[in-house]
C-alpha positions in Angstrom: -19.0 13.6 17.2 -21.5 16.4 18.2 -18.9 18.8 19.2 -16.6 18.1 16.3 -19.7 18.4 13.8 -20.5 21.5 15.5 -17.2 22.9 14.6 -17.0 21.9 11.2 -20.6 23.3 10.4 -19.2 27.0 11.3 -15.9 26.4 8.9 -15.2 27.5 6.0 -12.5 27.4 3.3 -11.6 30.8 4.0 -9.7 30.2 7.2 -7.7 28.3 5.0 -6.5 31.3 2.8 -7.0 34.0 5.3 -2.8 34.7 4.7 -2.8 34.6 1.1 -6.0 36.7 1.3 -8.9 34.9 -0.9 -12.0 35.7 -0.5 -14.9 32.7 0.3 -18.7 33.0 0.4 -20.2 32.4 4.0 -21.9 29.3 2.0 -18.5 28.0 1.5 -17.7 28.0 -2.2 -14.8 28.9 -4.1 -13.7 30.5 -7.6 -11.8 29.0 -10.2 -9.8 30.3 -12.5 -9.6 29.2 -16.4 -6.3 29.2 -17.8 -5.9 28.9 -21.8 -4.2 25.8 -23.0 -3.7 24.5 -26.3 -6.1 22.9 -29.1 -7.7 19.2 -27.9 -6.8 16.3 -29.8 -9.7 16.2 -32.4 -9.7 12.3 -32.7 -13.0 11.0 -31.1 -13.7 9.5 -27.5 -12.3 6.2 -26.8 -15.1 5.7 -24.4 -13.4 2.2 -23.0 -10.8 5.4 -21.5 -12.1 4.7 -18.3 -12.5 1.3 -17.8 -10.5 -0.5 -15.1 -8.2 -2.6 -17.6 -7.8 0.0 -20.0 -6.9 2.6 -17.2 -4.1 0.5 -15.8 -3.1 -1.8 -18.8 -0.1 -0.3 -20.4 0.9 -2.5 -22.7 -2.8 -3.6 -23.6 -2.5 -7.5 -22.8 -5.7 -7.2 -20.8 -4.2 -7.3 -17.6 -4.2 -4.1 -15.3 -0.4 -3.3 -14.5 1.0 -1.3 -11.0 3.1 1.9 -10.9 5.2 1.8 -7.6 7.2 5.3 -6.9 10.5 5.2 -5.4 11.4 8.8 -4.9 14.7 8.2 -3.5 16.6 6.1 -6.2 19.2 7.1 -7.1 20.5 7.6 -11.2 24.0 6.7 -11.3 26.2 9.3 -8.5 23.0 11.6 -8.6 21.4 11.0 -5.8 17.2 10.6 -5.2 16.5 11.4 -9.2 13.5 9.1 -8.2 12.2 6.3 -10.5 8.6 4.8 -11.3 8.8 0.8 -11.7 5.5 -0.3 -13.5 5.4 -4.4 -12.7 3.1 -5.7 -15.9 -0.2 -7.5 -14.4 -0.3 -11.3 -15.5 -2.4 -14.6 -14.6 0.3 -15.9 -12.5 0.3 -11.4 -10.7 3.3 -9.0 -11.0 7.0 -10.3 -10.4 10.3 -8.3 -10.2 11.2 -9.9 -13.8 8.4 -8.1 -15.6 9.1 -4.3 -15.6 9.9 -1.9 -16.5 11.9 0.9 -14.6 11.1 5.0 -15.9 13.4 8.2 -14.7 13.8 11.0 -15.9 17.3 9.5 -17.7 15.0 7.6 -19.8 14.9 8.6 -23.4 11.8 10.1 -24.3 11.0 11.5 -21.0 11.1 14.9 -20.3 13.6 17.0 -17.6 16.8 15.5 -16.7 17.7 13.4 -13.5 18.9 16.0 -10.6 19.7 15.5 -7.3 16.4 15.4 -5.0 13.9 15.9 -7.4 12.0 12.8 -6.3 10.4 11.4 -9.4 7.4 9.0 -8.3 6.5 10.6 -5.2 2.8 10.3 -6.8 1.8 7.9 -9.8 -1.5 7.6 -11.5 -2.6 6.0 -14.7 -5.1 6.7 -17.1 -5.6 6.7 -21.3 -5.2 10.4 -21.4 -4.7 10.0 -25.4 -7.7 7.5 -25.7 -5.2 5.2 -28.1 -6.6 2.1 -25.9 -3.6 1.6 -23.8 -2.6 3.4 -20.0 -0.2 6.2 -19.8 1.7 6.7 -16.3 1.2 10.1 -14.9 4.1 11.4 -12.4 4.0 13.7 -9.9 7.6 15.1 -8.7 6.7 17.8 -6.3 10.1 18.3 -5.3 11.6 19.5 -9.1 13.5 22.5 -9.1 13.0 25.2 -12.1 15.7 27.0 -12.4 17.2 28.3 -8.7 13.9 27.5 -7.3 13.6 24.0 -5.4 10.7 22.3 -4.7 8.4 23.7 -7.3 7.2 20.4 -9.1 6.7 19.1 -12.2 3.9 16.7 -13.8 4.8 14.4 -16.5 3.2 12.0 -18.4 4.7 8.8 -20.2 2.9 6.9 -23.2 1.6 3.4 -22.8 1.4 1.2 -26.1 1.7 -2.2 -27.6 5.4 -2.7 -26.1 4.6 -0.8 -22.8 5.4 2.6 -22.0 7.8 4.9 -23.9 8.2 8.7 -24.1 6.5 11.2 -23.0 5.7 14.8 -22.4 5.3 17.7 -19.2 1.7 18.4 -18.6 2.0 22.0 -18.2 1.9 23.7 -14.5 -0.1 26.4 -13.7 1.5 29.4 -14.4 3.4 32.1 -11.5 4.4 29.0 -9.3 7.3 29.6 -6.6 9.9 28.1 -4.7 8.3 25.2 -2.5 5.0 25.3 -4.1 5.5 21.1 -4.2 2.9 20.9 -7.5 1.7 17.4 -8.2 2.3 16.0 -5.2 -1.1 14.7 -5.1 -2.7 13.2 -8.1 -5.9 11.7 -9.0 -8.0 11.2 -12.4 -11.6 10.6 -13.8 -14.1 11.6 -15.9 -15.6 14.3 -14.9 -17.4 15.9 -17.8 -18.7 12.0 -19.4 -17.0 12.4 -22.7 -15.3 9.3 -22.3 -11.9 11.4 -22.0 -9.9 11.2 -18.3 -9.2 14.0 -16.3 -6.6 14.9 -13.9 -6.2 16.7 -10.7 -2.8 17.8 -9.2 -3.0 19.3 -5.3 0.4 21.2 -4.2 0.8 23.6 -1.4 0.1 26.6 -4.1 -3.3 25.7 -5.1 -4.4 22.9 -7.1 -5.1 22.5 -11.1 -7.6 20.5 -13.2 -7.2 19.0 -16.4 -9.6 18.5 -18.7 -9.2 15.8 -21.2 -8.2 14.7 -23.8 -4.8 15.7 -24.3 -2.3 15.5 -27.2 0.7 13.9 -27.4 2.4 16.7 -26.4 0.6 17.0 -23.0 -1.7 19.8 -24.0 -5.3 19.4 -22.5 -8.2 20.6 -23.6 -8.6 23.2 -20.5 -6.4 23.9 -17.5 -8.7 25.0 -14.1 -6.5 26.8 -11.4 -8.1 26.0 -8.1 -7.5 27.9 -4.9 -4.1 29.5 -6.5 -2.3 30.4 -3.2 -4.0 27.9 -0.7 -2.6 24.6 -0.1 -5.1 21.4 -1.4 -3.0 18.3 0.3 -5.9 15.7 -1.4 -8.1 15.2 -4.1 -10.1 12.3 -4.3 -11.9 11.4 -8.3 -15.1 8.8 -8.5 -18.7 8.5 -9.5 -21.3 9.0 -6.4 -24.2 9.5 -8.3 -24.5 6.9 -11.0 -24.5 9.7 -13.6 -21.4 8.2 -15.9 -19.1 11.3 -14.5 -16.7 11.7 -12.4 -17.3 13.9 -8.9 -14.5 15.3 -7.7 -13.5 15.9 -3.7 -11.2 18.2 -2.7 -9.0 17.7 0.5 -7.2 21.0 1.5 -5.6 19.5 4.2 -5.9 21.0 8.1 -7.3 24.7 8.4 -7.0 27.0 10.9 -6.0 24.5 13.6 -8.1 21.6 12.4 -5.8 19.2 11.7 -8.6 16.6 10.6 -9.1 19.0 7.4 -12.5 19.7 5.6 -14.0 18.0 2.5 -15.1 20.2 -0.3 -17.5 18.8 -2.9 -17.0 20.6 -6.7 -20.2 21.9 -8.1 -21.0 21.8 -12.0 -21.3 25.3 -11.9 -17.5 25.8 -10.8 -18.2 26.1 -7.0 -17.2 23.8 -4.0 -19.3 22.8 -0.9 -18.4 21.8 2.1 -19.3 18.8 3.5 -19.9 20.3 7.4 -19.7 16.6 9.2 -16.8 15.4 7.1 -13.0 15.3 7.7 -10.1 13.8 5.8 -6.6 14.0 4.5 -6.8 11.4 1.8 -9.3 9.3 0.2 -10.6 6.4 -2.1 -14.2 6.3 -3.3 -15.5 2.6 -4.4 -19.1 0.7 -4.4 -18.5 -0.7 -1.1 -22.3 -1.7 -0.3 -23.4 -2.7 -4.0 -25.9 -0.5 -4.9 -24.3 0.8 -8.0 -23.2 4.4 -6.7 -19.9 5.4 -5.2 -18.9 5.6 -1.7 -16.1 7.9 -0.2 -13.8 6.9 2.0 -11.4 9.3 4.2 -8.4 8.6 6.0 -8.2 10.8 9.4 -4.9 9.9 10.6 -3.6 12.6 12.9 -4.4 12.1 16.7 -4.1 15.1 19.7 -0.5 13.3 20.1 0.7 14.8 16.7 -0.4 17.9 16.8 -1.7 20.8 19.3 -4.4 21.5 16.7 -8.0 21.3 17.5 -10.8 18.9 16.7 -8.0 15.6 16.0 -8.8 12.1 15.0 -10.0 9.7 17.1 -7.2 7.9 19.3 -4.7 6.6 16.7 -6.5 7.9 13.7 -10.0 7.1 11.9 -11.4 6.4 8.7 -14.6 8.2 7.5 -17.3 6.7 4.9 -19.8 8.7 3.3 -22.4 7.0 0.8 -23.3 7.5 -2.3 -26.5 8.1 -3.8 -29.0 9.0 -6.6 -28.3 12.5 -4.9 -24.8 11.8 -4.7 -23.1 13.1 -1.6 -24.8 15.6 0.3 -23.8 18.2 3.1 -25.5 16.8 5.5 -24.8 13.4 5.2 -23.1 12.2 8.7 -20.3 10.5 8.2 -19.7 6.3 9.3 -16.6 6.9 11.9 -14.6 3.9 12.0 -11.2 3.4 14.2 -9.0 0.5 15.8 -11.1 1.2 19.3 -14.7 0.6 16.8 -15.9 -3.2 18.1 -14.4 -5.7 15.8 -11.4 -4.2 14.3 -8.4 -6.0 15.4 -5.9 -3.9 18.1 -6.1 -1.3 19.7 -5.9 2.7 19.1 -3.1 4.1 20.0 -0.7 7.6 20.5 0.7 8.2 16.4 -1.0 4.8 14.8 -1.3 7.1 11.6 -4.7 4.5 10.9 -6.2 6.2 8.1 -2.4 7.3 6.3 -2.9 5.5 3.2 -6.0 4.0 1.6 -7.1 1.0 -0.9 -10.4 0.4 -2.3 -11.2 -3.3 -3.8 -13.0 -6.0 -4.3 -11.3 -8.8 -3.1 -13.0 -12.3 -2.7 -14.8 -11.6 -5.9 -18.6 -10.7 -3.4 -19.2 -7.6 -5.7 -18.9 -4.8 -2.7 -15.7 -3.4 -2.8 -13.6 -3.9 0.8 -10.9 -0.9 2.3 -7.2 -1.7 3.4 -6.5 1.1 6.1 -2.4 1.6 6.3 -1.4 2.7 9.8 2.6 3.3 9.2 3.0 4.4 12.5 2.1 1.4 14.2 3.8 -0.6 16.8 4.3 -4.1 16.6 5.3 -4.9 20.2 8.0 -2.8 21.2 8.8 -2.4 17.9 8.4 1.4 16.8 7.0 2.7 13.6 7.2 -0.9 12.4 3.5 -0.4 10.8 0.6 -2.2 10.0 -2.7 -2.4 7.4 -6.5 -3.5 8.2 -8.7 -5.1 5.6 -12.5 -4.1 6.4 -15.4 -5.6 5.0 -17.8 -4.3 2.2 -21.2 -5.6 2.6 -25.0 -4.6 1.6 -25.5 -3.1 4.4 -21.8 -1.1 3.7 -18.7 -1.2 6.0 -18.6 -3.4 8.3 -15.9 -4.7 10.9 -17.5 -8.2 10.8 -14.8 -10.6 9.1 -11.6 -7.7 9.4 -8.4 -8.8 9.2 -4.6 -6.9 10.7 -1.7 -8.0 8.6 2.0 -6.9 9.7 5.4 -8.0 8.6 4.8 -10.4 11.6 1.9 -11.8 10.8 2.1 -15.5 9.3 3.1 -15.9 6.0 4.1 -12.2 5.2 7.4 -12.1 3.9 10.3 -10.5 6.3 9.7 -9.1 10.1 8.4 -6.0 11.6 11.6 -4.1 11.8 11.7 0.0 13.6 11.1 2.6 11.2 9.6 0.1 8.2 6.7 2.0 7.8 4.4 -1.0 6.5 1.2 0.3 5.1 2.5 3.9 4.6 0.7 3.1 0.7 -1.8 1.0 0.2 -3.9 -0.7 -2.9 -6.1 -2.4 -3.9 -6.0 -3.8 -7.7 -7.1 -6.9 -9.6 -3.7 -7.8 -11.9 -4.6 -11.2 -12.4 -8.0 -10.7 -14.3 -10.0 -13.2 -12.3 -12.3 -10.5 -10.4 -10.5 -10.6 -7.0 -8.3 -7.4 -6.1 -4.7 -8.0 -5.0 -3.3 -6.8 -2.3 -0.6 -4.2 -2.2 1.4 -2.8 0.8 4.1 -0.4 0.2 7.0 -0.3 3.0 9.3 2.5 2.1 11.2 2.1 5.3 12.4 -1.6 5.0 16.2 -1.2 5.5 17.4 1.1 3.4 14.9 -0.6 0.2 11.9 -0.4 0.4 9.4 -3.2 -0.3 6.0 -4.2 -2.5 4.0 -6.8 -0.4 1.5 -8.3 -2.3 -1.2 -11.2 -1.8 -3.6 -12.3 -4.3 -6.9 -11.8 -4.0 -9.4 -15.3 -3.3 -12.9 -16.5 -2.3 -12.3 -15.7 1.2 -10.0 -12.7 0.7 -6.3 -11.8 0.2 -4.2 -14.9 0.9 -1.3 -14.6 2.5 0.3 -17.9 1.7 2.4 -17.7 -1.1 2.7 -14.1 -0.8 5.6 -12.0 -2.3 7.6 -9.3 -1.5 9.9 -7.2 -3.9 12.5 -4.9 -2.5 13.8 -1.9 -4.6 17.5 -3.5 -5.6 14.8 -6.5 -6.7 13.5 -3.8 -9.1 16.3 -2.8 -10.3 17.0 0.1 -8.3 20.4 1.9 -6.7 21.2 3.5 -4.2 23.4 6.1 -3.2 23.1 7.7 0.0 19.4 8.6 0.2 17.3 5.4 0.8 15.3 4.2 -2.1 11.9 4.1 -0.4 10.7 2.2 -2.8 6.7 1.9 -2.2 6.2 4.8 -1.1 3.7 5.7 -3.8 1.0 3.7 -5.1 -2.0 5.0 -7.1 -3.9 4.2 -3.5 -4.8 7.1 -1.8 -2.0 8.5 0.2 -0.2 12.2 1.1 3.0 13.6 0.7 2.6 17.1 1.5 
């Protein structure tokens, strides 16, 4: 770790940007730029906006409700329009039969269906309006405007008393070009404590933050242009401090060879740090040791046999966890390294495991210190290729631990289905309590079964997610078609996870 640490201390963002020619300070901070939006709604702060229910409950029956992307649905003979399917949270968990299924066909939503745009290749929720119920925030980076493909688009759709329905675009930042891929990462918080979410959109132009609350028309109160020609491949949104607010992390994504990528911390003052000892690609932050402050987790999932870059993950990939504090997250905080090769995690690292792809941050026996489900898409099962596979680790007082971890595949017992080549199990992963009894459920996206995709999920218990009785819904379950492009539904879950 020396060596890499080493490395990192003597990076900055600039080698990032050197091409599109921005200038950084040698104490690694960047400038923002404030772009003028529209009047903020004047109706005042819902400050439940942030809660857990209200954050995912779009229909406001109290239970928390998922947002699965399936970016290659098809709408009718246009093929992968993309579709969201939002499966409503209950005592009994989610089912195929309770849903409700959002494209850009629906009425009320904004655009029209096209041919590889990719709706729901990133989903978030949040009460943007602070009316009490969720609204679905979509990210389709590959939306065309005009002649220009790939570009992106952000929309937002309206949660209420019967669910969600219409919505509005959330305004992109302004001069973006073909392939810029906006919103292809998305994550949301409260960052100024008004009781108001805000949102963060990566792309591989820059990224953008929203400052809340927004009106119904998708206006926020301020629009930040971050970084406006340098790719930002992750953005991670949680409280480290204990402060009320929101920090947010920014995740460019690999720089100058590093394919491991820095972590950049955003200052009050409209600065970023660098956090020297830190790497990641995407990331979660959760109270995973109990002491009432945020903790960041990173996925590092790129090993030397994916790339020729320098400074790679450990064998297989690696997860990163950095802890919060009354200080929050400083620079020279050294990172907890974790991989399949750290004593007690089940298997073994290996060439392209992708551990660290995806992340999911829960509680879920109910203990009070939130556990992490690491999804390793590219994992082996056997001789079976790319079949995938997830690791639950343990949060504890004294913070993450391997003690008690747990490997689930689509071969392990009572999982629905088989390891198959090319299912990519675990390439999205979360971790959410839908059945309001203080236990997360356990979510595994698996774009690549057949040509489907599946949802696993296993409710959450005393001892853990419980794979008896376990469920798995397919895309045609969903109510999905497909043309020629496969569905992939799961590929996107509000869990942390990158497209770009």
């Amino acid at each position: 770790m020396s060596s890499r640490a080493h490395v990192r201390a003597r990076r900055t963002f600039a080698s990032n940007l050197l091409a599109c020619s921005i200038a950084v300070s040698s104490a690694a901070t960047l400038s923002v730029f404030l772009l003028p939006a529209g009047p903020a709604a004047a109706a005042a702060p819902y400050l439940g906006a942030n809660t857990a229910a209200v954050q995912d409950d779009f229909n406001g029956d109290g239970y928390r409700d998922l947002a699965v992307g399936a970016p290659g649905a098809a709408n009718g003979t246009v093929d992968a329009a993309g579709a969201v399917v939002v499966l409503y949270g209950s005592a009994n968990g989610i089912s195929a039969s309770h849903r409700t299924v959002i494209t850009q066909a629906t009425s009320g939503i904004p655009g029209a269906a096209e041919q590889w745009d990719r709706f729901g290749t990133a989903v978030a929720s949040a009460d943007l309006d602070r009316d009490g119920y969720a609204d679905l925030i979509v990210g389709t980076p590959d939306e065309s405007v005009g002649t220009m493909g790939g570009v992106g688009s952000l929309t937002v759709v309206w949660g209420g008393s019967a669910g969600l329905k219409g919505g509005a675009s959330i305004s992109p930042p302004t001069g973006l070009d073909e392939g810029c891929g906006f919103a292809a990462g998305l994550a949301v918080g409260d960052v100024t404590g008004d009781g108001a979410p805000d949102v963060s959109a990566t792309g591989k132009c820059g990224a953008t933050a929203y400052t809340g609350p927004f009106t119904r028309s998708g206006t926020p109160a301020r629009r930040t242009f971050v970084n406006a020609l340098g790719t930002s491949r992750g953005v991670v949104m949680g409280d480290v401090d204990g402060d009320g607010r929101a920090e947010r992390f920014w995740l460019p994504g690999p720089t100058d060879g590093d394919v491991s990528g820095p972590v950049y911390a955003e200052n009050d003052n409209g600065t970023y740090t660098e956090l020297p000892l830190a790497d990641g690609l995407s990331g979660q932050i959760g109270d995973i040791n109990g002491d009432g402050y945020g903790d960041l987790v990173t996925g590092v999932p790129y090993d030397a046999s994916l790339t020729s870059g320098s400074t790679p993950a450990h064998r297989g990939g690696e997860i990163q966890v950095l802890y919060g504090s009354a200080e929050g997250i400083t620079p020279g905080q050294q990172p907890k390294v974790i991989s399949q090769d750290t004593t007690g995690v089940p298997g073994a690292g290996e060439d392209g495991d992708e551990w660290g792809m995806s992340l999911g941050v829960g509680d879920t026996d109910g203990d009070k210190y939130a556990d992490v489900l690491v999804g390793a898409p590219g994992e082996a099962v056997g001789s079976v290729k790319y079949a995938g596979q997830t690791t639950l680790l343990r949060g504890s007082a004294s913070g993450l631990t391997t003690t008690g971890s747990l490997a689930y595949t689509q071969n392990s017992s009572g999982v629905p289905g088989s390891a198959e080549s090319g299912d990519r199990f675990g390439a999205a992963t979360h971790l959410v309590d839908v059945t309001k009894d203080g236990r997360a459920e356990l979510m595994v996206g698996t774009p690549g079964e057949n040509a489907d995709g599946l949802l696993w999920t296993a409710r959450g218990s005393a001892t853990g997610p419980a794979t008896s009785g376990s469920t798995a819904i397919g895309g045609t379950d969903a109510g999905l078609k497909r043309r020629y492009a496969e569905i992939e539904f799961g590929a996107a879950l509000p869990g942390a996870h990158s497209t770009i």
